[in-house]
C-alpha positions as CSV (number, residue, x, y, z in Angstrom):
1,X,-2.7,-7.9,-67.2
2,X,-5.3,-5.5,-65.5
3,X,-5.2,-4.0,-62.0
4,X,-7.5,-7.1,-60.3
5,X,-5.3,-9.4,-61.8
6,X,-1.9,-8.2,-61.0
7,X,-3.5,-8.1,-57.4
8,X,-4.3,-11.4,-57.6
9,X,-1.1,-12.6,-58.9
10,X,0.3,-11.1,-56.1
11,X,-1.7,-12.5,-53.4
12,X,-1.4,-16.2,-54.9
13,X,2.5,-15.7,-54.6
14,X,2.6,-14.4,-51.2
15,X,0.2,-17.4,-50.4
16,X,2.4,-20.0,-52.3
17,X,5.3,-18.4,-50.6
18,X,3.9,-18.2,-46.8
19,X,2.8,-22.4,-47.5
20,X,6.3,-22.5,-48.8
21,X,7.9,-21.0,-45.4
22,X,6.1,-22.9,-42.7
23,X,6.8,-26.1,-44.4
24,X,10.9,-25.8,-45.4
25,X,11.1,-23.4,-42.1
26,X,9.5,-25.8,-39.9
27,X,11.3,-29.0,-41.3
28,X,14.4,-26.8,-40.4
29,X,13.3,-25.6,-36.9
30,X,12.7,-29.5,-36.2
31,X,15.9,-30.9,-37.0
32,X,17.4,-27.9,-35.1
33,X,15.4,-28.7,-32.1
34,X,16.4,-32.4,-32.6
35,X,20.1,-31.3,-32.9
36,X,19.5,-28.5,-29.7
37,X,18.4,-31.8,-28.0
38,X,14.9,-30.6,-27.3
39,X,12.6,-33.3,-25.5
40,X,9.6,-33.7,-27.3
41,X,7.7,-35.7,-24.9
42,X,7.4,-33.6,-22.3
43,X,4.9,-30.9,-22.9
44,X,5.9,-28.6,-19.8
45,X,9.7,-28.6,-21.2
46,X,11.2,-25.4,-21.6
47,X,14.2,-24.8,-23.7
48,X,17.2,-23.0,-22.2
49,X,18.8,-20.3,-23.7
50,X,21.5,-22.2,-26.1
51,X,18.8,-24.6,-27.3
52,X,16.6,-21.5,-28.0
53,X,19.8,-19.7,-30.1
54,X,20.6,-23.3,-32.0
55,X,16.7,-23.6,-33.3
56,X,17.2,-20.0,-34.3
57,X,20.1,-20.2,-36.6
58,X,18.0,-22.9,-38.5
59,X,15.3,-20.6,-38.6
60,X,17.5,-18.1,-40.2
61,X,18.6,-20.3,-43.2
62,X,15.1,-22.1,-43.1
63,X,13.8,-18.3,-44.0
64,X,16.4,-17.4,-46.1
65,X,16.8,-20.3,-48.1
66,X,12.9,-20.1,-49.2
67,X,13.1,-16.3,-49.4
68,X,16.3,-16.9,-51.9
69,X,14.7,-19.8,-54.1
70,X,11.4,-17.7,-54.3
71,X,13.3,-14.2,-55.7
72,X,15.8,-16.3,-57.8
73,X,13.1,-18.2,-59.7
74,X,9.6,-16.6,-58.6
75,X,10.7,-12.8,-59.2
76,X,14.3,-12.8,-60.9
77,X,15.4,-10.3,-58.2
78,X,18.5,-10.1,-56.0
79,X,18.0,-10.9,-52.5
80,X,19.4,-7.2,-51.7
81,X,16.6,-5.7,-53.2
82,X,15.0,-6.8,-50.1
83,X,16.2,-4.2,-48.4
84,X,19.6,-4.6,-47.4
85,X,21.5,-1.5,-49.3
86,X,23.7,-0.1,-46.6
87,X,25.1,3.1,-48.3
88,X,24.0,5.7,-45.9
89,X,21.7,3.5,-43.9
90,X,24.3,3.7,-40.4
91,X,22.7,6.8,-38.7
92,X,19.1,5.0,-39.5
93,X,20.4,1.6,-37.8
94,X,22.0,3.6,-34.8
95,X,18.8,5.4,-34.3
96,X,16.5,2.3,-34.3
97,X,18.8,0.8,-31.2
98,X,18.6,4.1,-29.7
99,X,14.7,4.4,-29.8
100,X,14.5,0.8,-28.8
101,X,16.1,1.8,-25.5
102,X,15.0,4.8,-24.6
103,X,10.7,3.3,-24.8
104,X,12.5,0.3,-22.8
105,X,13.8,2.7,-20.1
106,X,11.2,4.8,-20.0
107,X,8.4,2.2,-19.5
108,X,10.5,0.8,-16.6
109,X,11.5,3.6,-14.7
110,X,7.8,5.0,-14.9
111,X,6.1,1.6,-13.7
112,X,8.9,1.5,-11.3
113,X,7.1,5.0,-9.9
114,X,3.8,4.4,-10.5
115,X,4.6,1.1,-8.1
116,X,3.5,-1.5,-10.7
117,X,6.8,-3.3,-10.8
118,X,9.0,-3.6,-8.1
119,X,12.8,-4.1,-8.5
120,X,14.2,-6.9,-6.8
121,X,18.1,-7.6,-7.9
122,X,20.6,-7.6,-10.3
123,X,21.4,-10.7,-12.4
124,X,24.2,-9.8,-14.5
125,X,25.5,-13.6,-16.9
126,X,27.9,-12.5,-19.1
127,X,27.9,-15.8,-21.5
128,X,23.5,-15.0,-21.1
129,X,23.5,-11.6,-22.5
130,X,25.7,-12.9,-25.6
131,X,23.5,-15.7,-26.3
132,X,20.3,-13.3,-25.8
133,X,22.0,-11.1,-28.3
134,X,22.4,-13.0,-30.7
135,X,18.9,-14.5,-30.2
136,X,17.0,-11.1,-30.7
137,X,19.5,-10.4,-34.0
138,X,18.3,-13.8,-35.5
139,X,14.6,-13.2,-34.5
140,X,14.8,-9.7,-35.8
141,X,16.4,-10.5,-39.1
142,X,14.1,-13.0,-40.1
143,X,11.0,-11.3,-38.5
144,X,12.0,-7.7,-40.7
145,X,13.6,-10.2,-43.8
146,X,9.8,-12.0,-44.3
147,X,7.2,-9.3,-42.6
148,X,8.4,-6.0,-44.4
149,X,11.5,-7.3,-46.8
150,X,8.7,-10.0,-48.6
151,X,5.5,-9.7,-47.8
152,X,5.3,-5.9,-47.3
153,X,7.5,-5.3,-50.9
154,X,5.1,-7.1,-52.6
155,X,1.8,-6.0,-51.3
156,X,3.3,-2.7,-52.3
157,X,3.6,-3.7,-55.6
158,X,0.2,-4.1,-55.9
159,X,-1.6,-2.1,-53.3
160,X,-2.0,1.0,-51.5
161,X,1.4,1.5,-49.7
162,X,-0.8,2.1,-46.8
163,X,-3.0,-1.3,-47.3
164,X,0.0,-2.8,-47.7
165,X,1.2,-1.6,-44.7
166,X,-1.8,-2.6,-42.7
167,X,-2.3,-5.8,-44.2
168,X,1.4,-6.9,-43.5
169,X,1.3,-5.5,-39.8
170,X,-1.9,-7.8,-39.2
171,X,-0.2,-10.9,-40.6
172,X,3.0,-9.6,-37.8
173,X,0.4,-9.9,-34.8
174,X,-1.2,-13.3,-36.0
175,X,2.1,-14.6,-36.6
176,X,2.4,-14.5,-32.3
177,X,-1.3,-15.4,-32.0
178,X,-0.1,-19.1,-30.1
179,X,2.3,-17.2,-27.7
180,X,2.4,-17.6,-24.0
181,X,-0.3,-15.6,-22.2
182,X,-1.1,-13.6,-25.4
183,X,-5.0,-12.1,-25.8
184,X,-6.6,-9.1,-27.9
185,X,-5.3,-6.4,-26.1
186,X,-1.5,-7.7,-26.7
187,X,-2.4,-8.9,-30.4
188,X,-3.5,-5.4,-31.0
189,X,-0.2,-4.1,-29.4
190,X,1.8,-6.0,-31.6
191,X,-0.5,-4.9,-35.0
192,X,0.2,-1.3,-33.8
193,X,4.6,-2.2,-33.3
194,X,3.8,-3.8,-36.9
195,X,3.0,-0.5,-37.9
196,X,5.9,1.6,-36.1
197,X,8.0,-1.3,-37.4
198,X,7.0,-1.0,-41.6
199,X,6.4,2.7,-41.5
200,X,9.6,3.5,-42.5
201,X,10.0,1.0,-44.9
202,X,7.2,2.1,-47.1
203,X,9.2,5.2,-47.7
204,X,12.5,3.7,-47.6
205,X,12.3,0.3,-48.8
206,X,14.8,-0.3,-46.5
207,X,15.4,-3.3,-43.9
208,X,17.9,-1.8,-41.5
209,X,16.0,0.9,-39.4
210,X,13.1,-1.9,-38.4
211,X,16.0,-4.8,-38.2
212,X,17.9,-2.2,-35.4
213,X,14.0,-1.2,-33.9
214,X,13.0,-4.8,-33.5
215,X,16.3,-5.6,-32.2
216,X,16.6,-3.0,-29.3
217,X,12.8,-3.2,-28.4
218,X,12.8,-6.7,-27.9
219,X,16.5,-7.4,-26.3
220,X,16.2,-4.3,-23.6
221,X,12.7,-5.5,-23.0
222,X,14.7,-8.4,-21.9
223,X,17.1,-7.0,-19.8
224,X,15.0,-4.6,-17.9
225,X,13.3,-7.7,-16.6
226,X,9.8,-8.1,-19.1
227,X,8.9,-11.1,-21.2
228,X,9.1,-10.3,-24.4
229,X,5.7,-11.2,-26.4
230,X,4.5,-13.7,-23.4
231,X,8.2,-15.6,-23.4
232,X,10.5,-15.5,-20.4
233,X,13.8,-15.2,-21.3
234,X,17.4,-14.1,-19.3
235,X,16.9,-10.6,-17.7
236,X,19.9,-8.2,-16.3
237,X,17.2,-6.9,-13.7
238,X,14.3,-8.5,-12.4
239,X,11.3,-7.4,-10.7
240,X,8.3,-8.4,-9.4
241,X,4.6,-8.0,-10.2
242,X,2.0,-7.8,-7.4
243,X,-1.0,-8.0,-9.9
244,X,-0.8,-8.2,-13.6
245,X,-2.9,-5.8,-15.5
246,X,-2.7,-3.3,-18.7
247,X,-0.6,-1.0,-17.0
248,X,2.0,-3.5,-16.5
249,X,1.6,-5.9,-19.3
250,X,1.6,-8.5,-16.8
251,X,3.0,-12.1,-18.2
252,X,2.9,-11.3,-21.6
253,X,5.5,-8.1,-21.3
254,X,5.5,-4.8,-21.7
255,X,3.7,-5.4,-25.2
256,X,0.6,-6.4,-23.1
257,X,0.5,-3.0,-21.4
258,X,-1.0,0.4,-22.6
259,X,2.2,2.4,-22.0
260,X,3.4,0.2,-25.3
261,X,0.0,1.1,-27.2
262,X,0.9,5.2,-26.0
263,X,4.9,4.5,-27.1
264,X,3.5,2.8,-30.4
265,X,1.2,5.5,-31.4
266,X,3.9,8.3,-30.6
267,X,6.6,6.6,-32.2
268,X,4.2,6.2,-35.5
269,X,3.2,10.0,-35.8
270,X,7.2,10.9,-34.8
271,X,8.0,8.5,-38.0
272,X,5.1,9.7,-40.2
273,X,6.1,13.4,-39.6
274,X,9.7,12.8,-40.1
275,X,8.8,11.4,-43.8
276,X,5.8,14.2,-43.9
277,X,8.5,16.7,-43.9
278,X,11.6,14.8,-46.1
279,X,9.2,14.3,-48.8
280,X,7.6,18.1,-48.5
281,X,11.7,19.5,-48.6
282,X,12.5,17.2,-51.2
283,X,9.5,18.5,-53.1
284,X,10.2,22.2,-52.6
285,X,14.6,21.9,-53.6
């Protein structure tokens, strides 16, 4: 088979599997919501916190059963080969939660002195941080598991690393295209965190850094008070916001605001350095 149609070939099963994914996934994210006890006729409803963490364990095994089925019988590969190898991947895991905090902390305390946000009280719900937890494990496993572990592994196969890259971090921002108060700006934020968030995998081929990244950047975007990609969820501190705008990210979250584009673009040259400079030592031993 030539290049054009091993491209192809690749492009028709990512298709066939992303048709495959919103039907299975969103047959399992409806029973969930039936078994959550979500009310369907009430277009203002909002789910609380449980309901939000029982719809997300379906989508877990709604993602994972089509991303199984589809390397057992499509490619004939494990489901590790994903990216889920852990031998020597702790320090990379520990470091993503780390980063994820400190651009979190960072973004608050300096809105907090440029007078953007203002801090109003502490809200601390022990049984609410669990639950949110475990909510922004589940979304980052399955986000990381079908963005880079699937789509991006097999545009690689075919393309550019780089294409691939690009390709699969556009496909991340359209994926929260219906999300509460999103626009441009924000879907352009979150093309730039798909970037910071498959960098390292193109040299890795490994899930765990952008699992522990994703994680920590959307759970301590929580708890320092944002929404997290236009959703309000439980927050450990909230604040206030006199006037939203791109400093503050207003209601979509710190994603909406350019201190995320400035954290994006200097987390993406730390990364691409950092692999710069293991592939130029590895070269040289």
């Amino acid at each position: 088979m030539n290049n054009i149609g091993i491209k192809m070939n690749t492009i028709g099963r990512i298709f066939l599997f992303i048709i495959s994914y919103f039907i299975i996934v969103g047959i399992f994210q409806y029973v969930g919501s039936l078994i959550a006890g979500v009310d369907f006729t009430n277009l203002d409803y909002e789910e609380t916190s449980k309901q939000l963490l029982i719809v997300g364990f379906f989508d877990l095994f709604g993602t994972f059963l089509v991303i199984l089925l589809f390397m057992k019988f499509v490619e004939k590969k494990e489901f590790i080969s994903l990216g889920f190898q852990t031998k020597n991947r702790f320090n990379e895991f520990i470091f993503g939660i780390i980063l994820g905090l400190i651009i979190m902390l960072i973004g608050y305390l300096l809105l907090i002195y440029l007078k953007e946000i203002f801090f109003l009280n502490v809200n601390f719900d022990f049984k609410e941080l669990i639950i949110s937890i475990m909510l922004f494990t589940i979304v980052a496993i399955v986000e990381e598991t079908l963005l880079r572990g699937y789509v991006l592994r097999n545009l690689m196969s075919s393309f550019n690393k780089y294409t691939a890259l690009i390709t699969s971090s556009i496909l991340f921002s359209v994926m929260h295209s219906f999300n509460p108060n999103v626009d441009l700006f924000s879907l352009f934020n979150l093309f730039l965190a798909g970037i910071v968030l498959g960098l390292s995998y193109i040299h890795t081929k490994n899930l765990w850094f952008p699992i522990a990244m994703h994680l920590s950047w959307n759970l301590f975007q929580t708890l320092f008070g944002f929404n997290v990609s236009g959703k309000d969820t439980y927050s450990i501190i909230e604040f206030k916001i006199k006037e939203g705008n791109l400093i503050n990210g207003g209601a979509f979250g710190f994603e909406g605001s350019y201190l995320s584009i400035i954290a994006e673009i200097i987390t993406i040259i730390g990364i691409g350095i950092y692999y710069s400079r293991k592939i130029t030592n590895h070269n040289t031993v």
